[in-house]
Backbone as CSV, one residue per row, in Angstrom:
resi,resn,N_x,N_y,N_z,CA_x,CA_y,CA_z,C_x,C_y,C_z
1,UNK,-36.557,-63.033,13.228,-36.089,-63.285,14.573,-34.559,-63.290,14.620
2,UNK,-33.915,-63.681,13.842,-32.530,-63.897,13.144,-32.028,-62.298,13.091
3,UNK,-32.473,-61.997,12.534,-31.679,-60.137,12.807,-31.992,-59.933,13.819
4,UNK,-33.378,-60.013,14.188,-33.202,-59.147,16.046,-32.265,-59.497,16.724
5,UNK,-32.377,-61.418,16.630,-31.328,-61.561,17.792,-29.877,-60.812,17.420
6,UNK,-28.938,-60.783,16.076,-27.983,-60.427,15.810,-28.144,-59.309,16.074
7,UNK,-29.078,-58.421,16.411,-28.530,-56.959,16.634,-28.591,-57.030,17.834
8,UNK,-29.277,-57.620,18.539,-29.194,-57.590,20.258,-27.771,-58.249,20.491
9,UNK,-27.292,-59.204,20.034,-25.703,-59.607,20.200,-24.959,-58.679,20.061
10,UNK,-24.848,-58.223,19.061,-24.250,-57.222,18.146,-23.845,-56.072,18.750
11,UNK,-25.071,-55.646,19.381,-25.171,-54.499,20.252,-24.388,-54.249,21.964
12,UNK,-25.420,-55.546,22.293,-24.253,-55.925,23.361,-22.541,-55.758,23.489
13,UNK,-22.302,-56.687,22.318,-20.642,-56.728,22.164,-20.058,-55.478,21.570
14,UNK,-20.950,-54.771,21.255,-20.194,-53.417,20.759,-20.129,-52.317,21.913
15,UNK,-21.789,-52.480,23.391,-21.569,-51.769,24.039,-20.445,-52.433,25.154
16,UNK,-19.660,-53.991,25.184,-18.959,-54.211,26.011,-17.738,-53.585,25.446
17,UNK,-17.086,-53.704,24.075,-15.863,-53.208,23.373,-16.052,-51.362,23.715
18,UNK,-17.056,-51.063,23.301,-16.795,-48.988,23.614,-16.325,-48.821,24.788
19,UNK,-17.048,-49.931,26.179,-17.138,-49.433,27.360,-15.130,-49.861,27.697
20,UNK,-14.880,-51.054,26.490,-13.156,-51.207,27.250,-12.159,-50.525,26.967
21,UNK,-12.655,-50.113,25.333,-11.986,-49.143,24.812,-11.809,-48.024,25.212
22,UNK,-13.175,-47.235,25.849,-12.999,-46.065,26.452,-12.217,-46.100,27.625
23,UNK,-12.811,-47.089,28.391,-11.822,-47.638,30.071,-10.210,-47.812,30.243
24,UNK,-9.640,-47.921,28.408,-8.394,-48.431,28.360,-7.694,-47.068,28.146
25,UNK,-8.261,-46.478,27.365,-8.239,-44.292,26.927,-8.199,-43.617,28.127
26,UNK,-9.207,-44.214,28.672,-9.392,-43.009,29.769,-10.244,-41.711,29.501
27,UNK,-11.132,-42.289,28.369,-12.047,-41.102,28.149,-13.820,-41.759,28.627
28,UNK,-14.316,-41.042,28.401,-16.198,-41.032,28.467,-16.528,-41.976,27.135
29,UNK,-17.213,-43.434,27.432,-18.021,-44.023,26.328,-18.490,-43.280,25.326
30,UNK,-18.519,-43.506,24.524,-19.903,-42.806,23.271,-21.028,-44.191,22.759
31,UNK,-21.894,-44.078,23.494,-22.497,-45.255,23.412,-23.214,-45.299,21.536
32,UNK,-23.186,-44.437,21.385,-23.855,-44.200,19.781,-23.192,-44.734,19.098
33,UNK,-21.671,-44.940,19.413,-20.991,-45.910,18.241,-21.618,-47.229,17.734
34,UNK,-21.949,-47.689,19.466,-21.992,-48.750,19.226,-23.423,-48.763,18.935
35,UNK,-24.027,-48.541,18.694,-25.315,-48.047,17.455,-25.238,-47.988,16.164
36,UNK,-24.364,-47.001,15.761,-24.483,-46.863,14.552,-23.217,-47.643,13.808
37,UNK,-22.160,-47.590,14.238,-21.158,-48.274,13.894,-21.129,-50.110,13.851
38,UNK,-21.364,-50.546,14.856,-21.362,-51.633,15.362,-23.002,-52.576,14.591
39,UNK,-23.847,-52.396,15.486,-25.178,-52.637,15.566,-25.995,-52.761,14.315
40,UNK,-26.001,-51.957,14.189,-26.909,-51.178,12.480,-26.374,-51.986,11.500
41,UNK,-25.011,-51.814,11.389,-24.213,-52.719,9.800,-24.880,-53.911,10.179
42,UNK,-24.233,-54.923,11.321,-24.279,-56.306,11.831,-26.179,-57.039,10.987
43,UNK,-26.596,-55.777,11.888,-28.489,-56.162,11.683,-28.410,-56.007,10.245
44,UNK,-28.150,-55.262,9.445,-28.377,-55.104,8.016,-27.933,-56.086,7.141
45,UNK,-26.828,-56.824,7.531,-26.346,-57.832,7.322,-27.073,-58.982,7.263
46,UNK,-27.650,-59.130,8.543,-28.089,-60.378,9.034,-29.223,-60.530,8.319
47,UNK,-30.326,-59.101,8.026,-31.469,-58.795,7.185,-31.725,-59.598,5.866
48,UNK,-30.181,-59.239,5.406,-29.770,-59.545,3.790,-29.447,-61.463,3.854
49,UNK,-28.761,-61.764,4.519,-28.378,-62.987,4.747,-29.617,-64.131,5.450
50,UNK,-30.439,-63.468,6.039,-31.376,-65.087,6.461,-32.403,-64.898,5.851
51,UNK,-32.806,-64.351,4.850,-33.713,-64.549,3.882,-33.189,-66.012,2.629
52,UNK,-32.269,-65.550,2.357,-31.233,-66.218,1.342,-31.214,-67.586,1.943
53,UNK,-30.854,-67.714,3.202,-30.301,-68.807,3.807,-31.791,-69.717,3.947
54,UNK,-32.689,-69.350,4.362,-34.245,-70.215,4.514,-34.634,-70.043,3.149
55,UNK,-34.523,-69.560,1.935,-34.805,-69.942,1.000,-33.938,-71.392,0.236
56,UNK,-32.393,-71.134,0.618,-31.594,-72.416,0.195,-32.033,-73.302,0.846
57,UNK,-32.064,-73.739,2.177,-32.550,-75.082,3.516,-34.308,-75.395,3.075
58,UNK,-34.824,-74.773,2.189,-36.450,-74.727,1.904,-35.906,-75.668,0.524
59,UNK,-35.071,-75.104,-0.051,-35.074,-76.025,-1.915,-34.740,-77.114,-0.995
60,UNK,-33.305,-77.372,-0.638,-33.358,-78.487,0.082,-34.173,-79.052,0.046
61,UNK,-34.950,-79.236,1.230,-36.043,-79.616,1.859,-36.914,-80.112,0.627
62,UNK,-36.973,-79.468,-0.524,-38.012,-79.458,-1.401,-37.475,-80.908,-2.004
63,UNK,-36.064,-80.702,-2.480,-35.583,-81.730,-3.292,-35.105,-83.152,-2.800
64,UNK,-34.713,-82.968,-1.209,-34.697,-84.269,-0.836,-36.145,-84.803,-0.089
65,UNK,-37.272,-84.064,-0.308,-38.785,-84.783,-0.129,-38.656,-85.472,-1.527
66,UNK,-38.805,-84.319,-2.791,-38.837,-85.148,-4.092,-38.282,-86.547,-4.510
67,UNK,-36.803,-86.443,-3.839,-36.337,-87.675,-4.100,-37.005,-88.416,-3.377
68,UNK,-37.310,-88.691,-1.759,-37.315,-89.702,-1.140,-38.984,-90.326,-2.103
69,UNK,-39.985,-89.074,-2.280,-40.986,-89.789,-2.907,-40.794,-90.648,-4.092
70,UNK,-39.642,-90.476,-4.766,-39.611,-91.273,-6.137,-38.739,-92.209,-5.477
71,UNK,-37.883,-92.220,-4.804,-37.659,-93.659,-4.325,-38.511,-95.005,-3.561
72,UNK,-39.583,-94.240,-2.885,-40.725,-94.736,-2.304,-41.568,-95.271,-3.576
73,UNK,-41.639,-94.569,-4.809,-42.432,-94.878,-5.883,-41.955,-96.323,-6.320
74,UNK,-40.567,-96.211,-6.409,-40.085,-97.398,-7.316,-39.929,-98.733,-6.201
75,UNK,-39.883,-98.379,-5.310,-39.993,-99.879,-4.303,-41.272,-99.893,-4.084
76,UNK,-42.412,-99.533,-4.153,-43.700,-99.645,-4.159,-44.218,-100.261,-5.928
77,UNK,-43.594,-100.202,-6.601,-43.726,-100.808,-8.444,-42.915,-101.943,-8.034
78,UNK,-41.762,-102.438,-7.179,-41.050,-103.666,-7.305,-41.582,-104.356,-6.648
79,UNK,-42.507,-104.074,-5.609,-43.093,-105.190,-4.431,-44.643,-106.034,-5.384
């Protein structure tokens, strides 16, 4: 969901930058830039990066459950 949305951002802001860039030239958009230039890298990016990122926030997750159970262990042996 994380790449789609970044390429739909991505995309957006690349077709608002072609459309100012061209507007500021004085020439005709090329909307394909902002496709292939813009869009495409951004998503490929994002592809590579939120896999990585929900695997780190998952150990997390893993290791501060682990702890809280062994702290729960040892005040449950002191009572």
């Amino acid at each position: 969901m994380l790449t789609l949305l970044s390429f739909a951002v991505s995309l957006f802001l690349g077709i608002l930058g072609t459309l100012a860039g061209a507007g500021l030239r004085g020439v005709r958009p090329n909307m394909a830039f902002a496709y292939r230039h813009i869009a495409l890298p951004v998503a490929i990016i994002a592809a590579a990066i939120v896999p990585v990122a929900a695997v780190i926030m998952e150990v997390r997750h893993y290791r501060r459950a682990r702890a809280l159970n062994q702290i729960e262990q040892q005040m449950s042996r002191v009572s």
